[in-house]
C-alpha positions as CSV (number, residue, x, y, z in Angstrom):
1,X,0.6,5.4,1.3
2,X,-1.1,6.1,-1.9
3,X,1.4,8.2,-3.5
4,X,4.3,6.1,-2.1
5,X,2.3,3.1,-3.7
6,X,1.6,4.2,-7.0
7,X,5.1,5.5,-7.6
8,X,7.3,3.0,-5.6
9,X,5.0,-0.1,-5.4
10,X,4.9,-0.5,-1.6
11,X,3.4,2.8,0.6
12,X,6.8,2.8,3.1
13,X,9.5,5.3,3.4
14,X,12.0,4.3,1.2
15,X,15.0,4.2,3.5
16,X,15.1,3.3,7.1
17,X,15.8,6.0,9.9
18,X,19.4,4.8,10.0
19,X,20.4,6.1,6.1
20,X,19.9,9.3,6.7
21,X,23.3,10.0,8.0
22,X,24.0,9.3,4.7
23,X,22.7,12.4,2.9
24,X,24.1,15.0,1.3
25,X,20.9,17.1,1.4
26,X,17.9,16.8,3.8
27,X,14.6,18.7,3.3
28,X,12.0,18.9,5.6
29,X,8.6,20.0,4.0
30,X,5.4,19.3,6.2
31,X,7.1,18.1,9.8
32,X,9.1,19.4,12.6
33,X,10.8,16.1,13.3
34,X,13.5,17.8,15.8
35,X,10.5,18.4,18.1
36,X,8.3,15.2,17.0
37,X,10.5,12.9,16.2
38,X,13.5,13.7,18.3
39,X,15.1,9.8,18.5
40,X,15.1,9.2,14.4
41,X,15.8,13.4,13.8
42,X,19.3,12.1,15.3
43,X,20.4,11.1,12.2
44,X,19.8,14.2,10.3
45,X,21.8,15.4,12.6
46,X,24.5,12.6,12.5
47,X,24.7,14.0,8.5
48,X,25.3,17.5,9.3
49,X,28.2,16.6,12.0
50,X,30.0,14.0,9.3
51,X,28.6,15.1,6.2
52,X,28.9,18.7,6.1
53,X,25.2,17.5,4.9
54,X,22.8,20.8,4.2
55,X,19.3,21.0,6.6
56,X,16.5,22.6,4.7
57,X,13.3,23.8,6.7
58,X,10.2,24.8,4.6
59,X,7.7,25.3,6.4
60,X,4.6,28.1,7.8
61,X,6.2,28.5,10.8
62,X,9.3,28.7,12.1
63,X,10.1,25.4,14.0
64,X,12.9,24.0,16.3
65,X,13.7,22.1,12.9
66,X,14.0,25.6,11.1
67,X,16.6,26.8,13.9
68,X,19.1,23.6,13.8
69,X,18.7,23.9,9.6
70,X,21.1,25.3,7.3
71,X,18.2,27.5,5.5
72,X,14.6,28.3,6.2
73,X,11.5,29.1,3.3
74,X,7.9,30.5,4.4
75,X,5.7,28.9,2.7
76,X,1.5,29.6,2.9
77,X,-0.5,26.2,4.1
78,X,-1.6,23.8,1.6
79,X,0.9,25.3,-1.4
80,X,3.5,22.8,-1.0
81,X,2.8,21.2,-4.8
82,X,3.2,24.2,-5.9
83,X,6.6,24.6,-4.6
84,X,7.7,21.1,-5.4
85,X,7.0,21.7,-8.8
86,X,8.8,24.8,-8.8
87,X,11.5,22.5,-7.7
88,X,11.3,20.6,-10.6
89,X,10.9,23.2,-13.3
90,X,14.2,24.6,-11.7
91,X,15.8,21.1,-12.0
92,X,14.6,20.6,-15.4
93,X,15.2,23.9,-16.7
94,X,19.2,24.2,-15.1
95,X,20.3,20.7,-16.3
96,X,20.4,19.5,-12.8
97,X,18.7,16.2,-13.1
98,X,20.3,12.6,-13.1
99,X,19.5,12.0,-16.6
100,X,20.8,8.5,-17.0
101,X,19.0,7.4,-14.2
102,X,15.9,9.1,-15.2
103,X,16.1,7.3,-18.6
104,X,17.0,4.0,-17.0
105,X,15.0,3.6,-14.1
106,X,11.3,5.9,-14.6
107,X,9.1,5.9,-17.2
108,X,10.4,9.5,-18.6
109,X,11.3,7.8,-22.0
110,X,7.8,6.5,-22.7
111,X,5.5,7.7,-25.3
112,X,1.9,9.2,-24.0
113,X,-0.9,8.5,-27.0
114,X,-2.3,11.4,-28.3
115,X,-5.3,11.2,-25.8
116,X,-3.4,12.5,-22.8
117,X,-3.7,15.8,-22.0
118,X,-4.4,19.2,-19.4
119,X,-6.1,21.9,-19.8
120,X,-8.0,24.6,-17.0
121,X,-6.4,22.8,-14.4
122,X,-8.0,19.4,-15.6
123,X,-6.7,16.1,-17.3
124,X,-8.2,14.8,-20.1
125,X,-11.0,12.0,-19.6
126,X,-12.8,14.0,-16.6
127,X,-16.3,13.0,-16.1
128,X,-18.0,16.1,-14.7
129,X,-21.2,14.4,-13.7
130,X,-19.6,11.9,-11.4
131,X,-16.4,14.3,-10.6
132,X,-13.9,11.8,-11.6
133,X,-11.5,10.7,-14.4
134,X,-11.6,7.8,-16.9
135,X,-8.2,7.0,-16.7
136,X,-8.3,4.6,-20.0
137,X,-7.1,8.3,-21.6
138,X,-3.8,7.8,-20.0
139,X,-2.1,5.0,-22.3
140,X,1.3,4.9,-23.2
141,X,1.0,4.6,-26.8
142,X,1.8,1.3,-28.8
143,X,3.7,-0.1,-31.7
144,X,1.1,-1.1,-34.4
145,X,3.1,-3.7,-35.5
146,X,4.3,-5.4,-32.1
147,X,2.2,-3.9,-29.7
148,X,5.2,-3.0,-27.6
149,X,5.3,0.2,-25.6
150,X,7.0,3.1,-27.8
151,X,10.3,4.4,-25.8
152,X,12.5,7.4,-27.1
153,X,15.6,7.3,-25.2
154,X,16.6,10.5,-25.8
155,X,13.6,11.6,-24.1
156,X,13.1,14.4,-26.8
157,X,9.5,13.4,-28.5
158,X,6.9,16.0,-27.4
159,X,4.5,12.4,-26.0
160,X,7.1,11.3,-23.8
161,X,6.5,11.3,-20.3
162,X,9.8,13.2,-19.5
163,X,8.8,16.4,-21.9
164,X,5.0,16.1,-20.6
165,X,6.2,16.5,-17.0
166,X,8.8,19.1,-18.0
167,X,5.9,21.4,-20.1
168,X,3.2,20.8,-17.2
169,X,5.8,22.2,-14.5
170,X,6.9,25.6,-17.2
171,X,4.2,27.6,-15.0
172,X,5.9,26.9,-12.0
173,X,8.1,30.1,-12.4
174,X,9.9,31.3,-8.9
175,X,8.0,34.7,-9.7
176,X,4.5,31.9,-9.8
177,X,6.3,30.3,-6.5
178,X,6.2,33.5,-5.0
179,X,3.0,34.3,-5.8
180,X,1.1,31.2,-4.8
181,X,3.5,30.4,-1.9
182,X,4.4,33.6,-0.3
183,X,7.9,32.1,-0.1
184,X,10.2,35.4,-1.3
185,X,11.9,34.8,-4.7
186,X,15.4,34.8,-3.3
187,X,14.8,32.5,-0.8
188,X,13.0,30.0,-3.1
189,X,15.9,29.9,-5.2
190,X,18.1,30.0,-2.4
191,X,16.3,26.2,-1.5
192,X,16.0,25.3,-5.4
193,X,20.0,25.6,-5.9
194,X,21.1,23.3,-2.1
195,X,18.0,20.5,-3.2
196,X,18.8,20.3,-6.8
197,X,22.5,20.4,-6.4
198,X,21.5,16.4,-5.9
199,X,20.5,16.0,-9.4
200,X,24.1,13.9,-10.0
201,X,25.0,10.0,-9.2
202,X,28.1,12.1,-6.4
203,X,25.4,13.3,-4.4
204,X,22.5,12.4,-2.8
205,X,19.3,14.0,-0.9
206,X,16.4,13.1,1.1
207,X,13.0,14.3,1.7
208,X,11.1,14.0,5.1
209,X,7.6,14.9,5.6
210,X,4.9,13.7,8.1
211,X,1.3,15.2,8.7
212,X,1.6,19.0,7.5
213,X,1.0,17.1,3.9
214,X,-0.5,13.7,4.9
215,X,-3.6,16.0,6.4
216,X,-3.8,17.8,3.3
217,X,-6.7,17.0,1.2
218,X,-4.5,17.3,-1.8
219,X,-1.9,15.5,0.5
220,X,-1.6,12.4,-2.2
221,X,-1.2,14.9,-5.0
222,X,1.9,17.0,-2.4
223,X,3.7,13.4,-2.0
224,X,3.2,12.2,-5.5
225,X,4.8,15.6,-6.5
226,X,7.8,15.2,-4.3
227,X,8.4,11.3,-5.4
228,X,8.4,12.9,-8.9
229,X,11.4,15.7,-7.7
230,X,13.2,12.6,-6.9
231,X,12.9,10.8,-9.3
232,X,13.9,13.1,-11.6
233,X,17.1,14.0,-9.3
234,X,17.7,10.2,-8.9
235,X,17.9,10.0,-5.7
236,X,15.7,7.2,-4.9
237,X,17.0,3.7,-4.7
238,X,20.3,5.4,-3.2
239,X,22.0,5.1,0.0
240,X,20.7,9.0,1.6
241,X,17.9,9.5,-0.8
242,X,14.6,9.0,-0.9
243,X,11.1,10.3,0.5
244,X,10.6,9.4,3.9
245,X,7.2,9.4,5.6
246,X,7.0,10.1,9.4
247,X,4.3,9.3,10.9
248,X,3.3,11.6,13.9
249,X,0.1,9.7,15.3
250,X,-0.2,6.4,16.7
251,X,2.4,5.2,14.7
252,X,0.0,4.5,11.5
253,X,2.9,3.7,9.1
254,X,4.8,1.3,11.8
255,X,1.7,-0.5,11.8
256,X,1.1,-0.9,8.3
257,X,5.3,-1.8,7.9
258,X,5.1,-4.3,10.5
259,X,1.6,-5.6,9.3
260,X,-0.5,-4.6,12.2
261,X,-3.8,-4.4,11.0
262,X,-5.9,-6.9,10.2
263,X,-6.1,-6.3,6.2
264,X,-2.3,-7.2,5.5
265,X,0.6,-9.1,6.0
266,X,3.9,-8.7,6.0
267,X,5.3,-6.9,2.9
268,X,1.5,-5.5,2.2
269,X,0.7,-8.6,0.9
270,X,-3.2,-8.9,1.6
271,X,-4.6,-11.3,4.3
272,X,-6.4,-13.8,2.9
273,X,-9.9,-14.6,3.5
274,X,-11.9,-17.9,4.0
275,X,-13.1,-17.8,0.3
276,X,-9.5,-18.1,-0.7
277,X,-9.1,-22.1,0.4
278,X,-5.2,-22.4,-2.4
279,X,-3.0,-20.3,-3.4
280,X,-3.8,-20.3,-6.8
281,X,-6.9,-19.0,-6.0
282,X,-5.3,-16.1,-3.5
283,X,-3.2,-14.9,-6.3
284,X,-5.9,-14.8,-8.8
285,X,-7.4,-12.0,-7.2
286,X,-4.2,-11.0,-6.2
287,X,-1.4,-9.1,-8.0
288,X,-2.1,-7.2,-10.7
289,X,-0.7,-7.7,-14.4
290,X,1.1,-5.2,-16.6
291,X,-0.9,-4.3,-19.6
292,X,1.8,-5.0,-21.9
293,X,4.3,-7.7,-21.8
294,X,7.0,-5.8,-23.7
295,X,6.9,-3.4,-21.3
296,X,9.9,-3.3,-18.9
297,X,9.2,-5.0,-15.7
298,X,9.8,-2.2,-13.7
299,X,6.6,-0.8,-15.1
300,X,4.4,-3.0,-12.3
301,X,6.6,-4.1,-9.5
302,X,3.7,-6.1,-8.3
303,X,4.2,-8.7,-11.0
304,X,6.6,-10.3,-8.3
305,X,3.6,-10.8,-6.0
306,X,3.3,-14.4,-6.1
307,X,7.3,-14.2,-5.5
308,X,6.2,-12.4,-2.6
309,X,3.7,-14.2,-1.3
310,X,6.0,-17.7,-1.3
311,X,8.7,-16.0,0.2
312,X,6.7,-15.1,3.5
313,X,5.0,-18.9,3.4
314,X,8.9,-20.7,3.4
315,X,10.1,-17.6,6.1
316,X,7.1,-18.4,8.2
317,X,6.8,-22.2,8.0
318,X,10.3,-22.9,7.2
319,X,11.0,-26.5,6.2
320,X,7.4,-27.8,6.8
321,X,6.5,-25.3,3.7
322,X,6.9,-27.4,-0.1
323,X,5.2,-26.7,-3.2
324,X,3.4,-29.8,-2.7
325,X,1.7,-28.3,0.4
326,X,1.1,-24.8,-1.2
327,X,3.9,-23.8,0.4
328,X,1.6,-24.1,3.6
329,X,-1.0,-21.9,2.3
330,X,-4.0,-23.4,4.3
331,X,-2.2,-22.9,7.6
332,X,-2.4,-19.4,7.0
333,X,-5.3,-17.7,9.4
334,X,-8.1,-16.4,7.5
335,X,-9.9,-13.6,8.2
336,X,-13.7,-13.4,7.8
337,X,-15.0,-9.6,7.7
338,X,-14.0,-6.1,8.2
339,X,-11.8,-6.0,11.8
340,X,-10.6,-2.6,11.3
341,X,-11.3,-0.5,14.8
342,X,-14.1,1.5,13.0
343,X,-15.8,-1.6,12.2
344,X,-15.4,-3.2,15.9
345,X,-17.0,0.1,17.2
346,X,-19.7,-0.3,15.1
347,X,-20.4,-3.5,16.4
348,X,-19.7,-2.5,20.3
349,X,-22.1,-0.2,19.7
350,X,-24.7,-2.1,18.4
351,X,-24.0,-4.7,21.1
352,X,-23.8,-7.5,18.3
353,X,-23.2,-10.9,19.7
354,X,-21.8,-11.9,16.2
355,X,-19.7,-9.2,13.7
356,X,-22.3,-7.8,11.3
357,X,-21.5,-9.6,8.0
358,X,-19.5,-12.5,9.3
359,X,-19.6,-16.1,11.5
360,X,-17.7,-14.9,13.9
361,X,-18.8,-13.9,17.7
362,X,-18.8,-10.1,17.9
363,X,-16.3,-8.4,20.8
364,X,-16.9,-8.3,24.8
365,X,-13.8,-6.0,25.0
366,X,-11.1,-3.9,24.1
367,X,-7.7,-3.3,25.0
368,X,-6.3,0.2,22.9
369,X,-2.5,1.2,22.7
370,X,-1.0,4.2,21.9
371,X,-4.5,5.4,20.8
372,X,-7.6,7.5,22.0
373,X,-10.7,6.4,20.0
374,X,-13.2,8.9,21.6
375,X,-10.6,11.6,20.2
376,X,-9.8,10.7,17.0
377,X,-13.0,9.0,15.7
378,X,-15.7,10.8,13.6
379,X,-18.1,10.7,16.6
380,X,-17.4,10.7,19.8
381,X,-20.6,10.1,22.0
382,X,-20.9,7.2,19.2
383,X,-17.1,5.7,20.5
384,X,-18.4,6.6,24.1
385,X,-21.5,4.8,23.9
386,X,-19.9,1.9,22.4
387,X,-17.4,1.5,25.2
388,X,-20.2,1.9,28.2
């Protein structure tokens, strides 16, 4: 989700199961969703029958996916940026990138300030002492005069984010692909010519992945990398593109898409809580704002949160919701404490009779689906204990 987030604004898959019948390209980094995801694999499928659409496994081993794809790449666990960004140097570097999208609908035409920068591996503003960056570093440089974001639209300044990405992914050679990846030369170019071949408003390609990068601890960095790819190819936004997350354990994204857990509602909007008595003062602490007003508005697709957030008061209150009621806001349930299942086995296990933190009567049961708490939680005689 965080990846997803920060480069798309919500942390879904872009497209639903159903689209992709509808791509030209399919590649499968990170899953073997023939054998895990048989019933939505269909559709990949469905796109090879009708489509003449081509099937790309990458992956350590080879899979029941690899045998029903058109063409199969090794690859050495936990290198998968490193082959996406192969990817994209090859896109760059060939001329097989949607250009007028990139220009239109990214932030590739945008100016860097002079702060920005990486070196051994590092960004610029890294704080060794607490191990993390002060991202204040990473500005998109100003107009003196109006304050507005500087945009070259040629996308040839040396600052703009298009030739930054472009001279960060130059070390990415296949020969550095190779190297790193174990994924033979030929066959990485084999997989760079079907993907890129995308990089044009007649065709479009999609990307599927699921826990062989999610489990990664660099997995944010893998799927940042790959929304990058295509973005660059254009194929997000598009009817058989996008990057498409399957979840392979207890269903973690259906849950957060069909707001499931206690922290959000539908649309990841956030659940209020009882400090939040209006509207006015939900969105306060709400959406965030985009640092400059001149900057285009896809630059924070958040800024249509109170949009949002109106939208699901009127679709779940109907009529009764009027801007003279807040749209119904105080009808809305409000939570009071942390009621994520970690927290609840905390409290089990303490044998609280009211939730640490909160007003509310602590639990005197549980009912699980699809789950298995002792085996998935950090400790299981703790989650045993708990449920005696």
């Amino acid at each position: 989700m965080a990846s997803l987030a920060a480069t798309f604004g919500r942390g879904a898959m872009t497209n639903g199961w159903v689209d992709i019948k509808n791509a030209d390209v399919i590649l499968i980094m990170g899953s073997n969703a023939a054998e895990n995801h048989p019933c939505g694999f269909k559709w990949a499928i469905e796109a090879k029958k009708n489509r003449n659409a081509k099937l790309v496994s990458v992956d350590p081993r080879y899979t029941r996916t690899s045998a029903v794809s058109d063409l199969y790449a090794p690859i050495r666990p936990g290198t998968d940026i490193a082959f996406l960004n192969g990817l994209i140097r090859h896109a760059l570097n060939t001329g097989r990138i949607h250009e007028e999208y990139v220009r239109i609908h990214t932030n590739g035409p945008y100016v860097i300030n002079e702060k920005y920068d990486f070196k051994d591996g590092l960004f610029s503003g890294f704080d060794g002492s607490k191990g993390e960056y002060d991202k204040n570093a990473w500005q998109y440089e100003a107009d003196p005069k109006t304050t507005a974001y500087m945009v070259d639209k040629e996308m040839k300044n040396p600052r703009c984010v298009f030739q930054l990405l472009k001279k960060h992914v130059e070390r990415y050679t296949p020969e550095m692909v190779e190297r790193i990846c174990g994924t033979p030369k030929d066959q990485f170019l084999k997989v760079a010519d079907v993907v890129t071949s995308t990089g044009n408003a007649a065709r479009a390609g999609t990307i599927m992945y699921a826990l062989g990068w999610t489990q990664h601890s660099t997995g944010v960095q893998i799927i940042r990398a790959a929304a990058t790819l295509q973005l660059v190819l254009g194929n997000v936004g598009r009817p058989g593109g996008g990057v498409n997350a399957l979840r392979g354990h207890s269903n973690i994204q259906g849950a957060t898409d069909m707001a499931g857990t206690f922290e959000i509602l539908p649309g990841y909007l956030k659940t209020p809580t009882g400090a939040t008595q209006t509207l006015a003062e939900y969105l306060e602490k709400g959406p965030p704002t985009t640092l400059n007003k001149q900057a285009w508005p896809s630059m924070n697709y958040w800024q249509n949160y109170p949009k949002f957030m109106v939208s699901l008061l009127k679709a779940t209150y109907g009529a009764k919701a009027t801007k003279d009621n807040d749209w119904g806001f105080e009808w809305l349930p409000k939570v009071d404490g942390n009621y994520s299942w970690m927290y609840i086995f905390d409290d089990m296990y303490r044998g609280n009779s009211q939730r640490a933190g909160g007003t509310e009567p602590g639990p005197e049961g549980f009912i699980t689906f699809g789950m298995n708490p002792v085996g998935i939680g950090p400790n299981s005689s703790k989650m045993i204990n708990a449920l005696a």
